[in-house]
N, C-alpha and C positions, 0 to 999 in steps of 0.2 A: 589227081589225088586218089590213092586206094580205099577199097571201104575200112581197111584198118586203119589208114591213116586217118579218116574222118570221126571212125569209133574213138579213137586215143586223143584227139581233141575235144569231141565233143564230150567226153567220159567227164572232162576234168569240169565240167558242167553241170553235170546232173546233177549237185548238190542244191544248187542254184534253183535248179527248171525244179525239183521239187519243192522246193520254198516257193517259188512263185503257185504252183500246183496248189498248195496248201492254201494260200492267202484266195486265192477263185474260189477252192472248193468249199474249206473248214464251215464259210457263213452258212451256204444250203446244208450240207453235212448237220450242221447246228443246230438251224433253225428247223430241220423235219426229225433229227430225235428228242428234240422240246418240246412237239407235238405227243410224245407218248404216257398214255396216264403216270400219275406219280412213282409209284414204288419202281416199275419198270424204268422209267426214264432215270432213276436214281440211277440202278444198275446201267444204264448204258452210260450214262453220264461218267460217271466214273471210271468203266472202261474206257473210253475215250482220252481219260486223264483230265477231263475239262472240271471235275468238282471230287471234290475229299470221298469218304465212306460216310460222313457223317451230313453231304450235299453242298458245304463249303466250298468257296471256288479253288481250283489248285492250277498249277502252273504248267502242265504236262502237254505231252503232246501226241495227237491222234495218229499216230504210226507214219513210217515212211511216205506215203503216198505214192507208191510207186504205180497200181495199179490205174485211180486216175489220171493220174500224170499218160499214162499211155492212152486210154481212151482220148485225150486233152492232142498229144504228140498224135496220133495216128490220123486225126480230124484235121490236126496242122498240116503233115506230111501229102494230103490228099487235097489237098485245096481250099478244105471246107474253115467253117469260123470256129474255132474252137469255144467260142462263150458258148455258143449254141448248145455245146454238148455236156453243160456243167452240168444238168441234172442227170445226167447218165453217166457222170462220172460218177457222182457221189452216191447212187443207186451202184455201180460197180463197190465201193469202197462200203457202204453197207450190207453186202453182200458178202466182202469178206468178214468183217469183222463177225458177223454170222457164224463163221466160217470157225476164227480164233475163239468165238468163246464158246461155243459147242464142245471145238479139239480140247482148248486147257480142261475141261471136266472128264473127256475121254480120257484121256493121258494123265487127270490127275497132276497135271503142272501147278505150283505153286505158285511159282512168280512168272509177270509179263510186262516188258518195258520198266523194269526193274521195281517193280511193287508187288504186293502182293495180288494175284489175278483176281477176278469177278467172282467166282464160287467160291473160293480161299472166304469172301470179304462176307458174302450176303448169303451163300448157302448154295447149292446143285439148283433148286426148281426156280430161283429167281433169277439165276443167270440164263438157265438153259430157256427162259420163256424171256428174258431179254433177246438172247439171242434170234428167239422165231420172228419175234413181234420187229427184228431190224431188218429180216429178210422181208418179211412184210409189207415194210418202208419203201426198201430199194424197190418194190416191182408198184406198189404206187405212185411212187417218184415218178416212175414211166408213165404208169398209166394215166396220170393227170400231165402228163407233158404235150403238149401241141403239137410238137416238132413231129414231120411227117414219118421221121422214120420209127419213131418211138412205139408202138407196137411190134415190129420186128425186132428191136431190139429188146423189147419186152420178153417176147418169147426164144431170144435164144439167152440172156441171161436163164431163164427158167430152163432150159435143159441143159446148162452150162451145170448149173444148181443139181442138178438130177446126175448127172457123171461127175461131179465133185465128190457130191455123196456117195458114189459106189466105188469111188478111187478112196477116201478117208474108210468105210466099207471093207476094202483088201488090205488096206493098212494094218489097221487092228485086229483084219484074221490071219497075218502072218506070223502076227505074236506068238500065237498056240498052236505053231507048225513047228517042224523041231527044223532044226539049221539047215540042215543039206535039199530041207524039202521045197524053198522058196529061190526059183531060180530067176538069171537075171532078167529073162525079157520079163517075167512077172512083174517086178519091183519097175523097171521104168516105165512100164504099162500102168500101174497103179502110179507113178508119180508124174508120168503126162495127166492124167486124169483128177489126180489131188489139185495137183500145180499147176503144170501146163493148161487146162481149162480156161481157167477163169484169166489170166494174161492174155490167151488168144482170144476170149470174147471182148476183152477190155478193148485191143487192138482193133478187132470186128465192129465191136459199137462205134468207135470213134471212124471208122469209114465209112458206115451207114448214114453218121450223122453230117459225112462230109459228101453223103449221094455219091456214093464209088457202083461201079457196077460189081457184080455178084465176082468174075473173079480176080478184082481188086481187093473181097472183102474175104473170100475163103484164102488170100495167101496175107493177107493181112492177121489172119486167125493162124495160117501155119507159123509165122513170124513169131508169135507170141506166144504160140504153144514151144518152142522150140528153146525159145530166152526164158519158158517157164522151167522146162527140165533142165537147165545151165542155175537156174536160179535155185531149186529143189539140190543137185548136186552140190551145190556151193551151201545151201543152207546145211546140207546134209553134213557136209564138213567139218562146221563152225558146230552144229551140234555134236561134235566129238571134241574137237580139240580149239574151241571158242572159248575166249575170254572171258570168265561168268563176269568181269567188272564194264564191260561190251554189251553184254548179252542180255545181265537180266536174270540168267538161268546157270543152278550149279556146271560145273565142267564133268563132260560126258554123260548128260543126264540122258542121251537118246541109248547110252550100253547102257548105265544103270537101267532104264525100263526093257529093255533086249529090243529095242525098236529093231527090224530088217532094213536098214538104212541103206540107198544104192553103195555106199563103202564098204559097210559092212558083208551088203550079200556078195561084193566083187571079192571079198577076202574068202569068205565062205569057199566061194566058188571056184578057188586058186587053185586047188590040189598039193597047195604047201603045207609043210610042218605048220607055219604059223595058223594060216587057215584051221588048222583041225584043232589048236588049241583056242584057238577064240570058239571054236565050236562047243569044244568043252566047258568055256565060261559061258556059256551064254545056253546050255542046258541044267544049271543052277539054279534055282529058284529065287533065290537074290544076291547081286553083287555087292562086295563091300566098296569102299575108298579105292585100295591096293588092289581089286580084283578090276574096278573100272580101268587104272591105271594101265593095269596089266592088256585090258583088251582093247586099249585104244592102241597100243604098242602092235599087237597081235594084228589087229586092222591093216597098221604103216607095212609090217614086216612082209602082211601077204600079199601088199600092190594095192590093196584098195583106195589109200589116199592117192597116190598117185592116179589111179586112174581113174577117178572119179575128178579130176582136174581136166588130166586130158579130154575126157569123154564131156565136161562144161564148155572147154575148148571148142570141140567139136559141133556139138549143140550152137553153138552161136555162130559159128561158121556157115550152119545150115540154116540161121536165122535170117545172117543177114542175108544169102540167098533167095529165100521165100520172100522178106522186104525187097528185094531189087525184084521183082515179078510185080509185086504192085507201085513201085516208086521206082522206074529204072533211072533217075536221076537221082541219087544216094543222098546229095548234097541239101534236097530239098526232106529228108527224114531224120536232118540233124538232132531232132529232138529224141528220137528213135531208139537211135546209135548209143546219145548219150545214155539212155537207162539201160540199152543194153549191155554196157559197160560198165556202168556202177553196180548191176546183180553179178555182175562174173568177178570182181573186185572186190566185192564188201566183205566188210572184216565181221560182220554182226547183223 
């Protein structure tokens, strides 16, 4: 069996292996932002989806889970127990949400998971100090964890954290570059480092915590850096021409804010007609409806949707590469395969 063929079975899975991911992690998840004083734990609560604006319990649900699910999948694929590694998953998965509710105040996003987001509800300072006090959590989580490897992985989530921040860092300084000035290796350079990061640590933890040797754990880290920028392109995508009834979020809100999205700067970069007119919208101070319209069109026309497909394509190709360096038996990273395949798939 080819590593495609084992992705395209295991893909049809990953629905699945996240629901299970969910059900191990959500209780620690829980139980350690229930620890955070009142007002705070409002706001994370909430984020999370687990209680209304008003603390009422609500029905909702703590995001995908993709990234524990990989720390969980990577401890699998290596030998190790994956229980062992739940609180390093959900120190993963506190760490992004870190992550999300910093960005929605950067960006000014409205809605997340189809509600209204965390600073929309309670205000800028109460989300953005939820947000510290949950990174705070994750690197506790570790450091009261016993498991031998949990200091190391202590310290590389912490510089995972540290180049996350200097990749969201280049994001927001492309904005107030003018178009032609933000070239491609910049943009997948900032989006291995937004993105790619923290997937390859997730990857990394869950091999630390299955005792891999060192380079079982650094290509276990290239593996998920890799499905992280397959995952960033495909997000990239859906934030242009994504379902907002999917999403959560209006349609094309990443032109409406002139975000340099790897499609976008591939259009940019094309040297076509359509290229210099999406250059022209996107030197406007604000787009309307029809002007969005206009340059999500402009994006198609100059190749950047297309090849911001191909080039996820690619990206995963070089994934599952880096994976068979630490798992040359494919069959036994089924769990792997499968998330790999549901990020280059997902419609939202």
């Amino acid at each position: 069996m080819t590593s495609t063929d084992i992705a395209t079975a295991e893909g049809r899975g990953a629905v699945v292996l996240l629901d299970r991911t969910r059900s191990v992690v959500t209780p620690q998840l829980r139980s350690t932002v229930e620890t955070l004083p009142g007002s705070i734990r409002r706001v994370a609560m909430y984020h999370f989806g687990w209680e209304q604006p008003d603390g009422t319990p609500a029905t909702g649900q703590a995001g995908k889970a993709i990234r524990p699910a990989l720390v969980l999948a990577a401890a699998r694929a290596l030998g190790g127990d994956p229980h062992t590694a739940v609180r390093a998953a959900a120190a993963v998965e506190l760490a992004h949400n870190f992550t999300l509710l910093h960005d929605d105040i950067v960006d000014e996003d409205p809605t997340r998971r189809s509600r209204p987001t965390a600073w929309a509800v309670f205000g800028v300072p109460d989300a953005l100090m939820a947000g510290d006090a949950m990174l705070a959590l994750a690197l506790r989580l570790l450091a009261e964890d016993r498991h031998p490897a949990a200091a190391t992985a202590s310290a590389r989530l912490a510089a995972c954290v540290i180049e996350l921040c200097a990749g969201q860092q280049a994001d927001c300084a492309f904005e107030g570059r003018e178009p032609h000035e933000v070239t491609l290796d910049e943009c997948l350079g900032m989006a291995t480092a937004k993105t790619g990061a923290l997937l390859g640590c997730a990857c990394a933890m869950g091999a630390l915590y299955a005792g891999a040797d060192p380079e079982q754990v650094a290509a276990m880290d290239a593996f998920g850096r890799e499905a992280g920028l397959a995952f960033q392109l495909i997000d990239d995508l859906i934030g242009i021409w994504g379902d907002p009834e999917c999403t959560g979020k209006p349609a094309g809100a990443d032109l409406a804010a002139h975000k340099k999205s790897l499609p976008v700067v591939a259009a940019l970069a094309s040297g076509t007609a359509a290229g210099a007119e999406l250059a022209e919208l996107y030197r406007r101070p604000a787009l309307d409806a029809a002007d969005v319209r206009r340059a999500a069109d402009a994006v198609e026309r100059a190749g950047g949707r297309d090849w911001a497909q191909t080039e996820a394509a690619d990206r995963m190709a070089r994934a599952v590469q880096q994976l068979s360096l630490a798992v040359p038996d494919l069959t036994a990273a089924g769990d792997l395969l499968a998330l790999a395949e549901f990020v280059t798939r997902r419609t939202r």
